[in-house]
VOPAGU-2260 file (C-alpha; in pm, 1 decimal, decimal comma):
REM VOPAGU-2260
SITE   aa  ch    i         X         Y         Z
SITE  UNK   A    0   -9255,4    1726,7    1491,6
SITE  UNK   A    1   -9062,4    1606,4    1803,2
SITE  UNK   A    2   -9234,3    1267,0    1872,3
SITE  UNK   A    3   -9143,3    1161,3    2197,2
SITE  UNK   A    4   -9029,3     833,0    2183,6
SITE  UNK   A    5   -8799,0     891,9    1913,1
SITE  UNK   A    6   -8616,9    1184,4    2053,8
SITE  UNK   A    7   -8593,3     995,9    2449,4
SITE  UNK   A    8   -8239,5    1093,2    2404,2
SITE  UNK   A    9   -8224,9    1407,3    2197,3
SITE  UNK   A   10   -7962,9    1639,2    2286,7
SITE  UNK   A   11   -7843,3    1996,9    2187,3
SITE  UNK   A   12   -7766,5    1875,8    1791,0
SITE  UNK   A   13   -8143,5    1719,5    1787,5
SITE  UNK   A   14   -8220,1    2095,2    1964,7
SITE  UNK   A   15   -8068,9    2299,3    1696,8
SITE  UNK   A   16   -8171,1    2106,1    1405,8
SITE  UNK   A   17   -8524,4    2065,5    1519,9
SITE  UNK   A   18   -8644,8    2393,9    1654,7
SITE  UNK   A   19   -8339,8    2560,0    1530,5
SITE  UNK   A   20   -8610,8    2738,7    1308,0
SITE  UNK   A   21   -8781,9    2950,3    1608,0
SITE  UNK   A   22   -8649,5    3274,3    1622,6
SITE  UNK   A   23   -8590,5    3443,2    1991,2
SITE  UNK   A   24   -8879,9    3653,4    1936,0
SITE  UNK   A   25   -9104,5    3347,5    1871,0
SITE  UNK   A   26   -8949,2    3204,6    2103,3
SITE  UNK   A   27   -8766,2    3361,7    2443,6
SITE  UNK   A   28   -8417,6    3266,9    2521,7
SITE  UNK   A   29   -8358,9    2931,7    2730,5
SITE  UNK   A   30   -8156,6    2686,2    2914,9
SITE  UNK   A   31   -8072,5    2528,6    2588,4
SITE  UNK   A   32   -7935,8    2849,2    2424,1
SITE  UNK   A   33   -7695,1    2903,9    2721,7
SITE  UNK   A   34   -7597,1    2560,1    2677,9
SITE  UNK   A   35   -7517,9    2594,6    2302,3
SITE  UNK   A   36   -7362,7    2879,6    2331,8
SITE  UNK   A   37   -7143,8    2750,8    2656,2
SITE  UNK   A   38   -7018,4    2496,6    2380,2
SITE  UNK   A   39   -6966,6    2738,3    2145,9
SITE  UNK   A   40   -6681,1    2889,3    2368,9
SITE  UNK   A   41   -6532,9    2575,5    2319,9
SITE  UNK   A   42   -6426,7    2612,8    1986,1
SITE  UNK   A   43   -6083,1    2729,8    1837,9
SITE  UNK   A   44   -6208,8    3062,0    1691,6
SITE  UNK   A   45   -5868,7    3230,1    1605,3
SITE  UNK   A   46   -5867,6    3415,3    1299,1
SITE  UNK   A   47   -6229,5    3362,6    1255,4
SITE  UNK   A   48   -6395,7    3541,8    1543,7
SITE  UNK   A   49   -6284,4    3959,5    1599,7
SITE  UNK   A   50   -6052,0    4010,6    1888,5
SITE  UNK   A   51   -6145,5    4323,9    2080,2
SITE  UNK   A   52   -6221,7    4616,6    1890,4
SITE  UNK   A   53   -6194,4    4421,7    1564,4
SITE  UNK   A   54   -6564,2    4444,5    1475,4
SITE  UNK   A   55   -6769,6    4190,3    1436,1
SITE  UNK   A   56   -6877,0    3868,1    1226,2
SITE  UNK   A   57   -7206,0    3648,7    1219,7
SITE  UNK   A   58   -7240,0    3346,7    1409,3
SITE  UNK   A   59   -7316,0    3148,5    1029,3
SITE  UNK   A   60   -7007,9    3349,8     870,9
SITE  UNK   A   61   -6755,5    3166,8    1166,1
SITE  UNK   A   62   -6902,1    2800,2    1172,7
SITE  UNK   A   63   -6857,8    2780,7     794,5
SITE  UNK   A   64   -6528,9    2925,0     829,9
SITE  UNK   A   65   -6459,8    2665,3    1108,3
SITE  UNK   A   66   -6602,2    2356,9     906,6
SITE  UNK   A   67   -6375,7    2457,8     631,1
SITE  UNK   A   68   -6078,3    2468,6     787,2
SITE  UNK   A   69   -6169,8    2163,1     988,9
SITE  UNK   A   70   -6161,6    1970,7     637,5
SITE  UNK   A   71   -6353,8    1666,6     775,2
SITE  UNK   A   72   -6187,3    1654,3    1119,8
SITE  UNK   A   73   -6311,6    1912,2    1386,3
SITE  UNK   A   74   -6100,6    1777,3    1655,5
SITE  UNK   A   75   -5813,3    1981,2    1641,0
SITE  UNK   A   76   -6051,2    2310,0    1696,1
SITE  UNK   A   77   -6193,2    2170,6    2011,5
SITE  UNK   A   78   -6039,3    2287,8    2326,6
SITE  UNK   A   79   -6220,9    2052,8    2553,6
SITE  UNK   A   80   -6291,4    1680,1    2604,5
SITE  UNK   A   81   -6690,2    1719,9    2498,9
SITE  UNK   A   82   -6731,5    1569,7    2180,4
SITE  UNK   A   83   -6854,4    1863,3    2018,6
SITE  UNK   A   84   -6887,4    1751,2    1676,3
SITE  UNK   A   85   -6910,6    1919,6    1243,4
SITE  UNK   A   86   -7278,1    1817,4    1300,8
SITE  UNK   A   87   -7314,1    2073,9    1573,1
SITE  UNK   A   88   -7141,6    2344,2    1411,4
SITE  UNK   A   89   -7331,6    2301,3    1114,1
SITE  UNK   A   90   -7660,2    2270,8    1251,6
SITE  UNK   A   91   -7560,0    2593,2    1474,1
SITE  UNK   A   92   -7467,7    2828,6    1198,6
SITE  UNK   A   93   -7768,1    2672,4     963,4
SITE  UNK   A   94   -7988,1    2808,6    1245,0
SITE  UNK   A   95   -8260,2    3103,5    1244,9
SITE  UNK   A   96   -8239,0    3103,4    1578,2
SITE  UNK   A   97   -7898,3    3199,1    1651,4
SITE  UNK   A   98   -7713,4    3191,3    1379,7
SITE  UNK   A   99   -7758,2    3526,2    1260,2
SITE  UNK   A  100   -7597,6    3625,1    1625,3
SITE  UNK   A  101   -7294,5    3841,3    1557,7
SITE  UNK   A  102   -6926,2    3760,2    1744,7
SITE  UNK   A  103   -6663,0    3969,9    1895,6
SITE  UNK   A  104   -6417,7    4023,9    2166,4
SITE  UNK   A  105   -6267,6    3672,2    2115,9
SITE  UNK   A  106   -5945,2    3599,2    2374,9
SITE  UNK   A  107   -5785,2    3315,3    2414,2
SITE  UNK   A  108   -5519,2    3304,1    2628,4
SITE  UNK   A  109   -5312,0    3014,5    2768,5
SITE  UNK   A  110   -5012,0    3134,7    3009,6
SITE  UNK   A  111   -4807,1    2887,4    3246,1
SITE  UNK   A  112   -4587,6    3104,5    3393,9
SITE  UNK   A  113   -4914,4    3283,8    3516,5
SITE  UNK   A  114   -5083,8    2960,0    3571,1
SITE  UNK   A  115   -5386,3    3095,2    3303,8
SITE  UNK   A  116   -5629,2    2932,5    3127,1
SITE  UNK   A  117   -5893,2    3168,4    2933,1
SITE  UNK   A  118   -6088,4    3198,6    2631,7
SITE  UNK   A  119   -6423,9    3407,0    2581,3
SITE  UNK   A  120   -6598,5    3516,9    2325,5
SITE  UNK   A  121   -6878,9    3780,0    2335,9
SITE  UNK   A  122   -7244,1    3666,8    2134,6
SITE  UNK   A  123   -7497,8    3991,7    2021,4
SITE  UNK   A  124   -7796,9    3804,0    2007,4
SITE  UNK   A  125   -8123,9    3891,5    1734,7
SITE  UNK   A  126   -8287,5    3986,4    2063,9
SITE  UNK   A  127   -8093,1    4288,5    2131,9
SITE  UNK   A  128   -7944,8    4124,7    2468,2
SITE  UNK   A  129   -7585,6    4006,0    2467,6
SITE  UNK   A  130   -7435,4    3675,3    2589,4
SITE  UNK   A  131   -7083,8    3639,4    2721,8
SITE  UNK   A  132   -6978,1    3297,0    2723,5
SITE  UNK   A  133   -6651,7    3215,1    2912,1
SITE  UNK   A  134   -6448,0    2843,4    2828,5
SITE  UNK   A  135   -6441,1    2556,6    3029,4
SITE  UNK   A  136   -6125,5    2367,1    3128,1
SITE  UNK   A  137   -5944,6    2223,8    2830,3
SITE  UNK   A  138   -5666,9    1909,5    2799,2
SITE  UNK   A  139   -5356,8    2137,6    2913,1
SITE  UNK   A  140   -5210,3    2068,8    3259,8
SITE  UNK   A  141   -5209,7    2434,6    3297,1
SITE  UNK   A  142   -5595,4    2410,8    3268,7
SITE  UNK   A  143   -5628,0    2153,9    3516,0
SITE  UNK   A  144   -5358,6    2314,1    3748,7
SITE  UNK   A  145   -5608,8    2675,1    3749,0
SITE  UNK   A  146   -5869,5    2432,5    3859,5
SITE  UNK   A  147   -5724,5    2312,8    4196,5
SITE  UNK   A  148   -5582,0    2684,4    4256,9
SITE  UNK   A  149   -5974,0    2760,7    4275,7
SITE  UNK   A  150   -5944,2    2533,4    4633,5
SITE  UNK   A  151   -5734,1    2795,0    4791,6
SITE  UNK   A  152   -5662,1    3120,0    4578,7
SITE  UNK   A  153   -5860,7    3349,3    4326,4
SITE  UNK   A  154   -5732,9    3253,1    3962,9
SITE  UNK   A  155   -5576,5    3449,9    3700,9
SITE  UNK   A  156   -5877,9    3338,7    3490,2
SITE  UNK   A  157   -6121,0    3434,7    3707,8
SITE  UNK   A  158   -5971,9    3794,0    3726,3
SITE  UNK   A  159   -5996,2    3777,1    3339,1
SITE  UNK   A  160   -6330,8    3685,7    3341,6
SITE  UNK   A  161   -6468,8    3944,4    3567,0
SITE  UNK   A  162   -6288,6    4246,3    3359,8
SITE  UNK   A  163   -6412,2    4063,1    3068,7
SITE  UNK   A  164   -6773,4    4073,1    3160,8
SITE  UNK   A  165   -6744,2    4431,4    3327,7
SITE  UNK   A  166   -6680,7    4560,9    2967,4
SITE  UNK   A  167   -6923,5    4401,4    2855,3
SITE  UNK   A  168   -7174,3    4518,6    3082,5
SITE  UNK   A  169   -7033,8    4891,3    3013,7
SITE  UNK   A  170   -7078,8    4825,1    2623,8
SITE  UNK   A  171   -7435,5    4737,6    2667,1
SITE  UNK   A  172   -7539,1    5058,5    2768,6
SITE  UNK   A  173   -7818,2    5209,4    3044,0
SITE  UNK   A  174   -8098,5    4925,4    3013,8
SITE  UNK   A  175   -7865,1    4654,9    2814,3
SITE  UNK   A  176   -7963,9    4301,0    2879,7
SITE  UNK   A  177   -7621,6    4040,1    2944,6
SITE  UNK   A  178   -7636,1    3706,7    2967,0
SITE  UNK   A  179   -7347,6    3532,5    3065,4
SITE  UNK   A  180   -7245,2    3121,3    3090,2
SITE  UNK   A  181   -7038,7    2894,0    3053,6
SITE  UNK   A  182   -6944,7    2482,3    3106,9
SITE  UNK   A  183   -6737,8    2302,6    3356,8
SITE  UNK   A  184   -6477,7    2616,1    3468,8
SITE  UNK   A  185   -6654,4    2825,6    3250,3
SITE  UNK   A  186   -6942,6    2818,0    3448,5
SITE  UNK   A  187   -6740,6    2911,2    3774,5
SITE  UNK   A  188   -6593,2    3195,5    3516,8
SITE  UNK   A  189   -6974,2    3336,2    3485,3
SITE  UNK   A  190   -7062,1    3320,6    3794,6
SITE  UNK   A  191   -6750,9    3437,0    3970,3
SITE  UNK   A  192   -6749,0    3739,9    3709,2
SITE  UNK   A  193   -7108,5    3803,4    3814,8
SITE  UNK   A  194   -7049,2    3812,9    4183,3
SITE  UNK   A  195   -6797,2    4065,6    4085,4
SITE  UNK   A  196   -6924,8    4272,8    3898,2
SITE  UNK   A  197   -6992,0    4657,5    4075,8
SITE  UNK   A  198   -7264,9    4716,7    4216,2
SITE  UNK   A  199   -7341,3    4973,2    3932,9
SITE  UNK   A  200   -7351,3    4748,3    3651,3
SITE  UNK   A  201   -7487,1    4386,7    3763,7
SITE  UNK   A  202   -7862,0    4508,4    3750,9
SITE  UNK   A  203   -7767,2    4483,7    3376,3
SITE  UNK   A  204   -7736,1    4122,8    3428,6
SITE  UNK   A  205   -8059,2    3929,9    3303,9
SITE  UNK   A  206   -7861,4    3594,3    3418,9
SITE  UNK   A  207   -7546,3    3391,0    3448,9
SITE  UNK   A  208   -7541,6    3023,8    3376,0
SITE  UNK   A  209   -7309,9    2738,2    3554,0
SITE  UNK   A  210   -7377,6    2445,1    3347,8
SITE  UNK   A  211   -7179,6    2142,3    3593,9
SITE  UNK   A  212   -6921,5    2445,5    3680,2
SITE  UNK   A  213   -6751,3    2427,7    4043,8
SITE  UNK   A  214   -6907,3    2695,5    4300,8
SITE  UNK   A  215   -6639,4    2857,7    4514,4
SITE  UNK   A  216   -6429,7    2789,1    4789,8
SITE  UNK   A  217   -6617,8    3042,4    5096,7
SITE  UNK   A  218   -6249,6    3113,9    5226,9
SITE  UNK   A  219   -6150,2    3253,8    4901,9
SITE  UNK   A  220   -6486,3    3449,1    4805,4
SITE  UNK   A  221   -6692,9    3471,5    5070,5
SITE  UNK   A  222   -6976,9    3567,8    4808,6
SITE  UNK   A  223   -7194,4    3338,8    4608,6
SITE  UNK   A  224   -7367,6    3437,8    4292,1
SITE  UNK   A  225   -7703,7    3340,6    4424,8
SITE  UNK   A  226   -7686,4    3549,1    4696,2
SITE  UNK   A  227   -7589,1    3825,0    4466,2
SITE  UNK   A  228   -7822,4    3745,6    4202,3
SITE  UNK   A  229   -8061,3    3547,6    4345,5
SITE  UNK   A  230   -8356,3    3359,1    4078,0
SITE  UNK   A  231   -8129,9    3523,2    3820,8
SITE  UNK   A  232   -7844,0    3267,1    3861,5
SITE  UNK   A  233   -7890,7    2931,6    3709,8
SITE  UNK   A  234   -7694,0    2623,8    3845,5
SITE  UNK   A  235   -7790,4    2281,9    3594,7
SITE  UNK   A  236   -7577,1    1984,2    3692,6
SITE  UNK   A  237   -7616,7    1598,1    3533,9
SITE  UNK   A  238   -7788,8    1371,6    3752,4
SITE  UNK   A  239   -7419,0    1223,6    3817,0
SITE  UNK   A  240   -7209,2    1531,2    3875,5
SITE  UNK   A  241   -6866,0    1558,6    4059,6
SITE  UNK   A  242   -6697,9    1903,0    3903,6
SITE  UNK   A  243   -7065,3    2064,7    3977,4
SITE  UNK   A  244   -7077,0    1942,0    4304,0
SITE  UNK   A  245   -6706,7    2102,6    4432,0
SITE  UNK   A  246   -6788,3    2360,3    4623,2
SITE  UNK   A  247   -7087,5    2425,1    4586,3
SITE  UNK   A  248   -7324,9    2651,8    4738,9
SITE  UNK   A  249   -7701,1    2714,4    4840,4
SITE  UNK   A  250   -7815,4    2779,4    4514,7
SITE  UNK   A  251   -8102,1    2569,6    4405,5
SITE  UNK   A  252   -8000,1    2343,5    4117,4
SITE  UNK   A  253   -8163,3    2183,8    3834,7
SITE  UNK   A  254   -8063,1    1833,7    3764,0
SITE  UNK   A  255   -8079,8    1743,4    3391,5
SITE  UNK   A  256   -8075,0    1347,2    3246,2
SITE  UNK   A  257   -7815,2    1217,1    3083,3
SITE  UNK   A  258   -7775,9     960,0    2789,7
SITE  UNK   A  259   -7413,5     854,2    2958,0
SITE  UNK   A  260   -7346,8     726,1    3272,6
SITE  UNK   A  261   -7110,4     768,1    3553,4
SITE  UNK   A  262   -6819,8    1076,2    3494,7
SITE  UNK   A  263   -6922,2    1062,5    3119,4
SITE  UNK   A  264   -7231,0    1292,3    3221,7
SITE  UNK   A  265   -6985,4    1647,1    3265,6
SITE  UNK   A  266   -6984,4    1602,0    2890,3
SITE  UNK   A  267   -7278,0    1887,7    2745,1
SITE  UNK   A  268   -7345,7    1686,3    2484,8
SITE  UNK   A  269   -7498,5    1408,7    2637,9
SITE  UNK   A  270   -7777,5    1621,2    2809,9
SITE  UNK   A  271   -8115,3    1482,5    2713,2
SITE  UNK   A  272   -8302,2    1764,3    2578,8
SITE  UNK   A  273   -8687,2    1735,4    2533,7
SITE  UNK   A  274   -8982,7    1986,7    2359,5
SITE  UNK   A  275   -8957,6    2226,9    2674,9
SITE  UNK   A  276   -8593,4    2232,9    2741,5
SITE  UNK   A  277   -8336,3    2023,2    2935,2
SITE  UNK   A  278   -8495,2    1667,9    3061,1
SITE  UNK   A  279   -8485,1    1663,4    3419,5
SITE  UNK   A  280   -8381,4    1406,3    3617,4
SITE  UNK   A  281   -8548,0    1243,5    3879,7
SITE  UNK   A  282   -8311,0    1352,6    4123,9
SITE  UNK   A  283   -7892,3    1284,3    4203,2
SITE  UNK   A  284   -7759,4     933,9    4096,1
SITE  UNK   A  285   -7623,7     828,1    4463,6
SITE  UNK   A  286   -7274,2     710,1    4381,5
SITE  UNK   A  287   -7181,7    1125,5    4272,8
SITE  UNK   A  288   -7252,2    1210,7    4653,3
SITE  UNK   A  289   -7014,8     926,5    4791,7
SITE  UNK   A  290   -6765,8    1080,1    4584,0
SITE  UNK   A  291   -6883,6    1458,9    4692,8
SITE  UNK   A  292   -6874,1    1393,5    5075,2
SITE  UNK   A  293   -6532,9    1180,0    5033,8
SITE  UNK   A  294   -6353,4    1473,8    4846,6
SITE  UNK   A  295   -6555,7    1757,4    5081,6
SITE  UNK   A  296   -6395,9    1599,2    5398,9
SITE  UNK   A  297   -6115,0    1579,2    5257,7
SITE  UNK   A  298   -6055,8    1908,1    5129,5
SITE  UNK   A  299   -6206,8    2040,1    5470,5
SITE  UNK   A  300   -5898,2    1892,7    5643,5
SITE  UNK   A  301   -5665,8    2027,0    5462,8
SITE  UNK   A  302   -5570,9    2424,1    5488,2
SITE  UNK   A  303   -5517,0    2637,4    5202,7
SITE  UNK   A  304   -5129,1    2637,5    5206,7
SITE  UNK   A  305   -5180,6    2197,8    5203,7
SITE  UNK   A  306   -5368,6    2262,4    4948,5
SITE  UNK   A  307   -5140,1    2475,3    4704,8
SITE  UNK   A  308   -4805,2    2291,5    4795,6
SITE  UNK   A  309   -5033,4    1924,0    4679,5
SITE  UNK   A  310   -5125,9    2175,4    4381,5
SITE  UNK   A  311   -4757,2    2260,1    4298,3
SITE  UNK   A  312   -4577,5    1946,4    4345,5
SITE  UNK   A  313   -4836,1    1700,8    4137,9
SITE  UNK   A  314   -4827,6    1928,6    3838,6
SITE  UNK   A  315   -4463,6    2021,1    3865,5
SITE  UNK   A  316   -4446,1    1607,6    3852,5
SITE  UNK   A  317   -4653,9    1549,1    3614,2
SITE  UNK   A  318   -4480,9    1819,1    3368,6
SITE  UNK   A  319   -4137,9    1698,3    3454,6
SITE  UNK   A  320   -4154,7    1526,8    3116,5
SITE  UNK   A  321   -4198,3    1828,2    2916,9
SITE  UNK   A  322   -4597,9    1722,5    2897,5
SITE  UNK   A  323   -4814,8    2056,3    2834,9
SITE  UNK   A  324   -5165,7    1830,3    2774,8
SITE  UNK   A  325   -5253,6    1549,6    2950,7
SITE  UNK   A  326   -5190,0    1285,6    2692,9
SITE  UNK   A  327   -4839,4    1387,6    2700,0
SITE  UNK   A  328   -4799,3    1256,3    3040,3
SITE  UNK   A  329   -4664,0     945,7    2975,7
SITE  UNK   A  330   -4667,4     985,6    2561,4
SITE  UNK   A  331   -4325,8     775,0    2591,0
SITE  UNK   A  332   -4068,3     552,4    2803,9
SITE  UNK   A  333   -3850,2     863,9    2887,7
SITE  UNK   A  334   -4157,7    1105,5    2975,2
SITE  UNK   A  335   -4310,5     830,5    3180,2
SITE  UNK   A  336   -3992,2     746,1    3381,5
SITE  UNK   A  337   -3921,4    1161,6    3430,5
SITE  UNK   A  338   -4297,7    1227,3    3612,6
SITE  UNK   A  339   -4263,5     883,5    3800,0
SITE  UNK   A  340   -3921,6     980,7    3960,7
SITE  UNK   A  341   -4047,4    1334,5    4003,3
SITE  UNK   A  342   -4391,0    1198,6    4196,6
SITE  UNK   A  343   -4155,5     970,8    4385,5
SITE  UNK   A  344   -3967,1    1286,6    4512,1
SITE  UNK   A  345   -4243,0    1484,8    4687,3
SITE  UNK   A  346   -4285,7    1632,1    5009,1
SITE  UNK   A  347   -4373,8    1345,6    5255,2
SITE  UNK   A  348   -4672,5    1567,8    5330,2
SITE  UNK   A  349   -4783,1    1590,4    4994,4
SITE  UNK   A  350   -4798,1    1234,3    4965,4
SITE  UNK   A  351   -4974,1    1173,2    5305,6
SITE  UNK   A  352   -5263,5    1372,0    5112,2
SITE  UNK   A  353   -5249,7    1194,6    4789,0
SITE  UNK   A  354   -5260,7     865,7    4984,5
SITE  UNK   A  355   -5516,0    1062,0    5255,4
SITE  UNK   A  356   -5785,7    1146,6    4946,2
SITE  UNK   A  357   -5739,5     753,6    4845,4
SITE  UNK   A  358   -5817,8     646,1    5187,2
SITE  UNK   A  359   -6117,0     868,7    5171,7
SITE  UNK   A  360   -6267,4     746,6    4875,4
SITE  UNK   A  361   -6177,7     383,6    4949,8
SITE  UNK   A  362   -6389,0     469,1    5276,2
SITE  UNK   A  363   -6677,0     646,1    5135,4
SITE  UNK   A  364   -6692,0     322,8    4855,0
SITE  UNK   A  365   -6702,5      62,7    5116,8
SITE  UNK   A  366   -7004,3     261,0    5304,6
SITE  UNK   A  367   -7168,5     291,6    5029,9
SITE  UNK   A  368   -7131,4     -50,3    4933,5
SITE  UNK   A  369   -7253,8    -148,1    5250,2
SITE  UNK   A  370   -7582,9      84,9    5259,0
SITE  UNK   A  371   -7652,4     -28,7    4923,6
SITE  UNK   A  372   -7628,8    -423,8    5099,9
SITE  UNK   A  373   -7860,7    -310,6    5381,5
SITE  UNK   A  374   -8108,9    -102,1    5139,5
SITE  UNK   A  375   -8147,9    -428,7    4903,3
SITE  UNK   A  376   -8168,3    -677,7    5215,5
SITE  UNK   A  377   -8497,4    -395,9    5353,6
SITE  UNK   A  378   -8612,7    -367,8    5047,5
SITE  UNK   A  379   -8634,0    -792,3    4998,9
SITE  UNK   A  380   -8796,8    -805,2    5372,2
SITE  UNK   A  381   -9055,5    -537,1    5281,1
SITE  UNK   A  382   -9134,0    -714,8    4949,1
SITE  UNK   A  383   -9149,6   -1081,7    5161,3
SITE  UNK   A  384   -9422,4    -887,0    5442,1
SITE  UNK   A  385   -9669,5    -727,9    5133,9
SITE  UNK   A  386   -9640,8   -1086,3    4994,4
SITE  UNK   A  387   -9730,2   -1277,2    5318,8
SITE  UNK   A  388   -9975,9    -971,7    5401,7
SITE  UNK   A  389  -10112,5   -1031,4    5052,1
SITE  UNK   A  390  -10195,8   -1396,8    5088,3
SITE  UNK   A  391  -10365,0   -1374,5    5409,7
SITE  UNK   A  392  -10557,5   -1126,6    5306,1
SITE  UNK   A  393  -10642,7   -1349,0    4988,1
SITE  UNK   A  394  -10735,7   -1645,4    5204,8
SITE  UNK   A  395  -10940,8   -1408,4    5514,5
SITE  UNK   A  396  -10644,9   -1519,1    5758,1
SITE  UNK   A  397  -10607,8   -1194,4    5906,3
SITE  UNK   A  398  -10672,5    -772,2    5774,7
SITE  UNK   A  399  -10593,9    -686,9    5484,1
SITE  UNK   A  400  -10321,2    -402,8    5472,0
């Protein structure tokens, strides 16, 4: 039973293990299923999963698979900073509910000469419906770099993604059901497929899922998936969000807890899931929106060709060392002094909007420091005028309130 006070801070592990027993028919598919299944995409599935046309496997066939060749350490199969664990894997493939799903048209491609980051891998649920799930951004700098391209171009992933789901949508037949999600980019994948998708096909779209993903830039597609989709888009962001927040759209949003604070929250796994779902939240923590209105004026002063010469210069720097993932950066002495000479030889206007985004969030920090000051200083005169109002009112000095 899920007593309440010991699962406060259950999330999708707790989920799979403890109601991982109701099948889809007992139960109808949700926002944690998406979720699960966004994760899922985050997995190294090569040689395990079917590449198109390949056939399929089950769900429970391709987590043992995985947890054997993990031997102990799932690490090196996770192609993403969530700590997506052996316990979830398990508990996924051990689970009536979706682990008799079957997989197939697994891709995973990672291309920087084309600047392309993209892995997907297509779910056929119990129900008869079909989920596509599209990968968030992993540790590569080629990754990252496909991220800021979404500020002022259409991606080669998002291309991808959009064929990607139009087959699918073509494989599931007159009156197929698709479901398609993802996290982080992967939910900018979903819904940027969705928008996409002709006219012809996307009534064959039950929903599509941006779990913290960015929304789209208006000057590169002028479209958003809620206005295409409407109620059938669904936009869940942690109570502290920044990716989820870039631009974003008019889309109603549901704001989920989280057991982490601060930046930590992007991380799926730290969702607080309760007996009906995702927790919500009571609404946005305020320090995310000091750091969403410092990068949105920023961004809105810069054009799109600012933006993709800042784009091309940091991460030609930052790879000047021969780094392909983050950590590689400054692994050593000689990789460290290659990106610091190359970021020290920049355009002069690339710099002016490195140190112009600094400035900004310096800005927005000090503001916000000072509105929290003035909120706390109100907030200690209100409580001293119910206290005086409270003892004359004890004592008949005057009305009570």
């Amino acid at each position: 039973m899920w007593r309440e006070g010991r699962w406060a801070v259950a999330d999708v592990r707790d989920y799979l293990e403890l109601r991982g027993d109701i099948t889809l028919a007992e139960r109808p598919f949700n926002d944690v299923d998406s979720l699960v299944l966004s994760m899922l995409a985050y997995l190294d599935l090569t040689g395990i999963a079917p590449g198109p046309g390949k056939g399929t496997c089950r769900l429970t066939d391709a987590c043992a698979e995985l947890i054997g060749r993990s031997d102990g350490d799932l690490a090196p199969f996770v192609r993403s900073l969530a700590t997506i664990d052996e316990r979830f894997v398990f508990a996924l493939g051990a689970s009536a509910r979706l682990g008799g799903a079957r997989l197939r048209d697994y891709v995973d491609v990672r291309d920087g000469e084309r600047v392309m980051q993209f892995a997907a891998v297509t779910v056929l649920l119990d129900s008869g419906e079909t989920y596509v799930a599209f990968r968030g951004t992993d540790d590569t700098l080629v990754g990252w770099r496909e991220d800021f391209i979404l500020s002022f171009d259409v991606t080669e992933a998002q291309c991808a993604a959009a064929s990607y789901l139009e087959r699918a949508l073509e494989e599931a037949g007159e009156g197929g059901r698709v479901r398609v999600g993802g996290h982080s980019k992967g939910g900018n994948l979903a819904a940027f497929a969705a928008a996409s998708a002709p006219v012809a096909l996307s009534g064959r779209i039950a929903c599509a899922y941006s779990n913290d993903g960015p929304g789209m830039d208006r000057s590169v597609m002028p479209v958003s998936c809620h206005e295409v989709l409407a109620d059938r888009y669904r936009r869940i962001i942690p109570a502290y969000s920044v990716v989820g927040r870039l631009f974003s759209d008019d889309a109603p949003c549901t704001i989920v807890r989280s057991s982490a604070s601060g930046t930590l929250q992007h991380d799926p796994t730290t969702w607080v899931v309760g007996p009906a779902g995702l927790a919500e939240a009571e609404g946005p923590d305020p320090a995310c929106l000091v750091l969403e209105r410092a990068f949105s004026a920023w961004l809105s002063r810069l054009a799109p060709a600012d933006r993709r010469l800042l784009t091309d210069e940091l991460f030609d720097a930052l790879a000047a060392g021969g780094a392909v993932r983050f950590e590689d950066v400054l692994a050593g002495p000689v990789a460290a002094q290659r990106v610091l000479a190359a970021l020290g030889g920049v355009d002069p206007r690339t710099r002016d909007m490195m140190l112009s985004l600094v400035g900004e969030l310096a800005s927005a920090s000090a503001q916000a420091t000072r509105d929290a000051v003035a909120r706390g200083a109100a907030d200690a005169a209100a409580d001293v005028v119910r206290r005086v109002a409270g003892r004359l009112g004890a004592s008949g000095g005057g009305r009570k309130p």
